[in-house]
N, C-alpha and C positions, 0 to 999 in steps of 0.2 A: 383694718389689717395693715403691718407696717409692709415696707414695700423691701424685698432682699436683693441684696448686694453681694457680688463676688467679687472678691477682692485679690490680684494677681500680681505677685512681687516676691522676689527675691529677698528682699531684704527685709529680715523681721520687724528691724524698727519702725520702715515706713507699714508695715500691716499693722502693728499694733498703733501707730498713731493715727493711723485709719480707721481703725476696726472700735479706738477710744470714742473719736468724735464720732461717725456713723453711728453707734448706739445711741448716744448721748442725745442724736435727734432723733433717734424715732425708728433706725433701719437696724434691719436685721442682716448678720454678716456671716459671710463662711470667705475661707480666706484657700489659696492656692499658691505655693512656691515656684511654679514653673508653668507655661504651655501648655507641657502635656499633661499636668493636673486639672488642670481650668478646664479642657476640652473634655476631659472626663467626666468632671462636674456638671460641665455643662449640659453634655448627655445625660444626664442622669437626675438632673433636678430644673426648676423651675427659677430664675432668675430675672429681678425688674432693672438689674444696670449691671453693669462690667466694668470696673474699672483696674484696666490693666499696664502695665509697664512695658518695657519693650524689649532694655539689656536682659535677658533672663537665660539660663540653662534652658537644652534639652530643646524645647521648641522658641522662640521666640515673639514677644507682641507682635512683630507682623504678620507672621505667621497663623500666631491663635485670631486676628484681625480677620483674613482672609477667610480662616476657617471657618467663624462665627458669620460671616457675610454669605456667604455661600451655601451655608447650611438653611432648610427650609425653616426647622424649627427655634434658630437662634437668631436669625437672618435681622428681624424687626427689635432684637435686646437694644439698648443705647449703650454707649460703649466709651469712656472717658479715656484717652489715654494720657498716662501721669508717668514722665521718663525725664531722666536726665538728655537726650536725644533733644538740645533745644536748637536746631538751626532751622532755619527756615524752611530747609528740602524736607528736612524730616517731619516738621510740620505739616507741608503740602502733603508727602506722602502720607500722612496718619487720616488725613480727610479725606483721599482718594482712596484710599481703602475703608473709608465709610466708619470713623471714630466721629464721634457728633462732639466732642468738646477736647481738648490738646492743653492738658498742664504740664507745661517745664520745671522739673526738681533743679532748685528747693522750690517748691511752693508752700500758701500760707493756708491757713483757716480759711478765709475770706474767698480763694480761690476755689477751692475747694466745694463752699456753698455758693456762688456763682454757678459753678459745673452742673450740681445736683438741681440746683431750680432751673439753668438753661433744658439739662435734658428731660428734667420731667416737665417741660410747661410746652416743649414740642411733643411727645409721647402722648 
């Protein structure tokens, strides 16, 4: 059974360059433009990683971070965060609010599968 991915960004191009490669290997993908779509999703379905951005409308990745950490049922997802937000504070902050792996846009392919085998060989 492939393992599904929610995939959380504003920007259509980086979903669909996403949503390309994650099939391409094997994962199943639903995709979300904002916070507050992810969180609903989330509620509502079963998800094996999160991989979410941070700049977004309406609710933002720290926010859906916090929410996803706090909640009982989402608490244990792995959670990539992939944002233009590349400084170092914003990095510390994305691990302390409990993101298991911090990609800087632009990132490449190669990051990308890095991220997916670092979080699933701790999961």
């Amino acid at each position: 059974m492939s393992k599904k991915v929610l995939i959380v960004d504003d920007e259509e191009i980086v979903r669909k360059f996403l949503r390309i490669n994650l099939v391409k290997w094997g994962y199943e993908v639903q995709e979300a433009t904002d916070g507050t779509e992810a969180l609903d999703q989330l509620g509502h379905d079963h998800y094996d990683l999160l991989i979410c951005d941070i700049l977004m409308p309406n609710k933002d990745g720290w926010e859906v971070l916090k929410e996803v950490r706090s909640n009982p049922k989402t608490k244990d997802i792995p959670v990539i965060v992939l944002t233009a937000k590349n400084e170092d504070s914003d990095m510390f902050k994305g691990y302390e609010l409990g993101a298991n792996y911090y990609i800087p846009k632009p990132f490449t392919k190669s990051q990308l599968l890095y991220g997916l085998k670092l979080v699933f060989e701790e999961a």
